[in-house]
C-alpha positions as CSV (number, residue, x, y, z in Angstrom):
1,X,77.2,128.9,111.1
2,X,80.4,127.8,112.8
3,X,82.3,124.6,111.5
4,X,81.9,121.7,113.5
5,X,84.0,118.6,113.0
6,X,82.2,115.1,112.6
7,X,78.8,117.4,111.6
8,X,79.4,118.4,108.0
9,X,79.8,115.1,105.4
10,X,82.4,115.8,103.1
11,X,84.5,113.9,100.4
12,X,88.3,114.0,99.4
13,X,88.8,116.7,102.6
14,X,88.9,114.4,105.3
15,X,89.6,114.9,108.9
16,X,93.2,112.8,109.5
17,X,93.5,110.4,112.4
18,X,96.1,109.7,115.2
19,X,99.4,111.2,114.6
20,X,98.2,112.8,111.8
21,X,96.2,115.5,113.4
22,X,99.4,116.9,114.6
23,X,99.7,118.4,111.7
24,X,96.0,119.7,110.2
25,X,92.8,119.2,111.0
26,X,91.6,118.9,107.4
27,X,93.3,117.5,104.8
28,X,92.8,117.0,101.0
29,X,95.2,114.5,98.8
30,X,94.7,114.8,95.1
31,X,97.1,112.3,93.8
32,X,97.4,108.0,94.7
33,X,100.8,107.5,95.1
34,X,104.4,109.5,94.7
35,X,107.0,109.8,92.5
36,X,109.6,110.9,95.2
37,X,110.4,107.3,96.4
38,X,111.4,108.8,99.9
39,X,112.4,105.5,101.6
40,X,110.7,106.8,105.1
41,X,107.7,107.2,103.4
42,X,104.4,105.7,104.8
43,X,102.4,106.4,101.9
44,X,102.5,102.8,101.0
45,X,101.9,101.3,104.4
46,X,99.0,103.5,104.9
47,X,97.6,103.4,101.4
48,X,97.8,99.1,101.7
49,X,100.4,99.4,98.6
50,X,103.7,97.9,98.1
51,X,106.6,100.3,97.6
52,X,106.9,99.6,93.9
53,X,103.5,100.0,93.2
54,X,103.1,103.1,95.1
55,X,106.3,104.9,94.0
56,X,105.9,103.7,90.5
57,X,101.8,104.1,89.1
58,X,101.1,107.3,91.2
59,X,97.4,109.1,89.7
60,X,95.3,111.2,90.2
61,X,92.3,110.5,92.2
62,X,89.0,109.3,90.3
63,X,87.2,112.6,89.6
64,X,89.1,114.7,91.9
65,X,88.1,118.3,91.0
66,X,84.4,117.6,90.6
67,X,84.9,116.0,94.4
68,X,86.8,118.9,95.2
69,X,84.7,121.4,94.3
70,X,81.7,119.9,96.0
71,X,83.3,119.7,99.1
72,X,84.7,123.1,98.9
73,X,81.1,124.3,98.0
74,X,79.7,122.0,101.3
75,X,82.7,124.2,103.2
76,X,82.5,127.5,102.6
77,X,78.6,127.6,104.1
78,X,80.7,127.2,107.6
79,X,82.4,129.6,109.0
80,X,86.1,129.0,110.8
81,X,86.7,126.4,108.6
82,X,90.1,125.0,109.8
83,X,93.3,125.1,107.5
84,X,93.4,122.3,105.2
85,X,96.5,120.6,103.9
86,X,97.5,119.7,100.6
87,X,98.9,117.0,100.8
88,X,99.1,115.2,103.7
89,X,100.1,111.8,101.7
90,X,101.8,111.6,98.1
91,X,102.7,115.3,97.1
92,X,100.9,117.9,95.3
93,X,103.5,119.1,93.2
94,X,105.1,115.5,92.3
95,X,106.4,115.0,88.2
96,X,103.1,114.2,87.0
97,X,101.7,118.0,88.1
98,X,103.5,119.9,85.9
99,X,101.3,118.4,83.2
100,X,98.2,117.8,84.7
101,X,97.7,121.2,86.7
102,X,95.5,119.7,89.4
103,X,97.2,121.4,92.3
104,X,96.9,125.0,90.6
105,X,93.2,124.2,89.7
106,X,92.3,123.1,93.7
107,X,94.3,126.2,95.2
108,X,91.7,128.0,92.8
109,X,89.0,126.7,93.7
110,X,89.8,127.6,97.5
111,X,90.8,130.7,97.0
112,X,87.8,131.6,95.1
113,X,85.6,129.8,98.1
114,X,87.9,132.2,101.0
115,X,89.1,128.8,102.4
116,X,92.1,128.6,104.5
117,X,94.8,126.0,103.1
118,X,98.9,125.4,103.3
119,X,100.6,123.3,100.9
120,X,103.6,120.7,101.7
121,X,105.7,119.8,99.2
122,X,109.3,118.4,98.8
123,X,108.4,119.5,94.7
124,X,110.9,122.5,95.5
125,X,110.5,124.9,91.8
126,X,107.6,122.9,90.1
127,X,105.2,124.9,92.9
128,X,106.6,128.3,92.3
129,X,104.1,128.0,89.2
130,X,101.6,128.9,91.5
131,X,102.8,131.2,93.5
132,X,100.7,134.4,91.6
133,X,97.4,132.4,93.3
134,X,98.9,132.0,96.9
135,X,101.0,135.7,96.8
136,X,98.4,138.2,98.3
137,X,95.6,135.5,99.6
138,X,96.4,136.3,103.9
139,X,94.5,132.2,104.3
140,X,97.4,130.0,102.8
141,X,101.0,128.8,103.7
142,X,103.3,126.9,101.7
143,X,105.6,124.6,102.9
144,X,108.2,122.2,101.9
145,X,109.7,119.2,103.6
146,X,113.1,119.3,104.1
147,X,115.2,117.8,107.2
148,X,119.0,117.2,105.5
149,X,121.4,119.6,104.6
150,X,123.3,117.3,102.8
151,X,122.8,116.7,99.4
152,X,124.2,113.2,100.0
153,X,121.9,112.0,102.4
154,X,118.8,113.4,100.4
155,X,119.7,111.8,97.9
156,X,119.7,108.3,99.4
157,X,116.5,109.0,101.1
158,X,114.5,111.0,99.1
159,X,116.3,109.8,95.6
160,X,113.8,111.6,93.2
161,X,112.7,114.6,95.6
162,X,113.8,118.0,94.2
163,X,117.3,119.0,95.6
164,X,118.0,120.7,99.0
165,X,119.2,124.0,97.1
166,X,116.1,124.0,94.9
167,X,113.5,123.7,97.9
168,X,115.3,126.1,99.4
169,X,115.2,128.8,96.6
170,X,111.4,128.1,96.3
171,X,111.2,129.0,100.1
172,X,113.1,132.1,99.8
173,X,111.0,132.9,96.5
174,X,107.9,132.7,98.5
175,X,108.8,134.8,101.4
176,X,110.0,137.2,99.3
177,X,106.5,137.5,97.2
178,X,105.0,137.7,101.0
179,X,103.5,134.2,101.1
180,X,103.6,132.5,104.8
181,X,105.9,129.8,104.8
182,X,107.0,127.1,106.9
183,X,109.2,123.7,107.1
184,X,108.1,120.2,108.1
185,X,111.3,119.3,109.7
186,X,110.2,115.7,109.9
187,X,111.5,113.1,110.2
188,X,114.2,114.6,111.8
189,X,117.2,111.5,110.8
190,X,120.8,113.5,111.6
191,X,120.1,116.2,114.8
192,X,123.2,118.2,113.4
193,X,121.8,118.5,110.0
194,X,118.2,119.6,111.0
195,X,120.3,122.3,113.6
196,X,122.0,123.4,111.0
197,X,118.4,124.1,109.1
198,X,117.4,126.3,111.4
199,X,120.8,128.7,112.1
200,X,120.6,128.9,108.2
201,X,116.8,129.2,107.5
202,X,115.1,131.1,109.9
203,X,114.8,134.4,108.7
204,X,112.7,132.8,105.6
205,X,110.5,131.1,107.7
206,X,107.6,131.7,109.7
207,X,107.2,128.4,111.2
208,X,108.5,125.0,111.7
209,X,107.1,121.5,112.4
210,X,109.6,119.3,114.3
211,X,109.4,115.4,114.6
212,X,111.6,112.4,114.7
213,X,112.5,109.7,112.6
214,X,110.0,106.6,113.2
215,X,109.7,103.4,111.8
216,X,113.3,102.7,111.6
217,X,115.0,101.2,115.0
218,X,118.3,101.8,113.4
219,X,118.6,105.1,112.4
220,X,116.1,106.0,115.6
221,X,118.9,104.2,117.8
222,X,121.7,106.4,115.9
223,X,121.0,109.8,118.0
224,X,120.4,111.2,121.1
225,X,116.8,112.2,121.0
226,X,116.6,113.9,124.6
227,X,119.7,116.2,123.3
228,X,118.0,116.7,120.2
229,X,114.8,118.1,121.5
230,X,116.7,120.3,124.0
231,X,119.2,121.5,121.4
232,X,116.2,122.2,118.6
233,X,114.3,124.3,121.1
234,X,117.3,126.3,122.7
235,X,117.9,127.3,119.1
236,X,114.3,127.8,117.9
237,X,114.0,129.7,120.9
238,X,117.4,131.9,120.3
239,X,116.2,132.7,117.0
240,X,112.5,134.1,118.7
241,X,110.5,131.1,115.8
242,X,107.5,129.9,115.7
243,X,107.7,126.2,115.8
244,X,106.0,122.8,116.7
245,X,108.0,120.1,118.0
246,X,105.6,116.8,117.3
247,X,104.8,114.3,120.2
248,X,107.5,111.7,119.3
249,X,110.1,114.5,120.5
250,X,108.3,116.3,123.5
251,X,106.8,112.5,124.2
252,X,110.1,110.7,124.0
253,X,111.5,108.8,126.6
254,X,115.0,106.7,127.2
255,X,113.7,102.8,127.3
């Protein structure tokens, strides 16, 4: 029997809204909250959490794996299941993981179930723990976030995130074990930086999600996002990737 969205009732995998569906059309958060601290981050706003809160008391959800296993079980009857993303908010492989293992004992529990998923993390080294699950299993990708090459800038707006060079390694360590990997390039906040990304990155990567920076007039007002798209795609292009750009580039008008 065939997936159908909106026909099978299901838990903590959820089918994301709006802008979100952009990115996956089934996604599975196991944690509240984030240690990162990204100041872009919508986590709060979309959780109805203030920043402090949100950055500061992240857990994990209330009976996650029993929730995730019945949903996985619920899942695997259908067949052409769509990929589902872990995580979509917070991060899978935030501080707290390391101890608590959740993210190790979901990508299990798919794997055992022949689910496709791809991971998202800006964790960088904390998920190459798991790579012996996701190395040889053709239905996953893991990803990282990553849009500065500047360990300056990271650092101001994603001030507890791993570090550029580390998320990079854990890309590189991936592709070498044969997992699929790709980059959220989003959201895109210095055109030159995320450029340079790309020229640097490509060979390592087998596909890219581009997007903007929103919610911030005044770093949106800081670029030139008509160039940016053109430039981004002339280079993607060049370079024969595989790549995404999200509706608030290909969308984007001069108001």
């Amino acid at each position: 029997m065939n997936y159908q969205e909106g026909k099978i009732r299901t838990d903590i995998v959820y089918v994301p809204k709006g802008k979100a569906r952009e990115y996956a059309a089934l996604a599975l958060n196991p944690y509240t909250g984030c240690t990162h601290g990204c100041i872009y981050c919508y986590g709060p706003g979309c959780s109805h959490k203030s920043k402090q809160h949100y950055f500061s008391a992240p857990s994990p959800k209330k009976d996650i794996l029993q929730r995730v296993w019945e949903d996985v079980v619920m899942l695997a009857r259908f067949e052409n299941v769509p990929e589902i993303l872990i995580s979509f908010l917070g991060d899978c492989y935030q501080h707290s993981e390391s101890e608590t293992g959740l993210t190790r004992q979901i990508i299990s529990m798919l794997i055992e179930y022949d689910l496709p998923f791809s991971v998202l993390t800006k964790g960088g080294s904390r998920a190459k723990r798991d790579f012996d699950l996701l190395s040889g299993y053709s239905k996953c990708r893991f990803g990282t976030s990553l849009v500065f090459s500047n360990q300056a800038d990271a650092s101001y707006w994603e001030p507890y995130a791993a570090p550029i060079e580390d998320r990079i390694d854990t890309i590189q360590t991936a592709h070498a074990m044969g997992i699929k990997t790709w980059i959220s390039m989003e959201p895109v906040i210095y055109p030159e930086q995320a450029i340079e990304l790309v020229e640097n990155l490509y060979p390592i990567v087998d596909h890219w999600n581009v997007g903007k920076i929103n919610r911030n007039k005044m770093a949106e007002l800081n670029s030139d996002w008509i160039k940016f798209r053109n430039d981004i795609t002339r280079v993607l292009q060049t370079h024969n990737a595989n790549f995404y750009l999200k509706k608030s580039l290909t969308d984007y008008q001069l108001h």
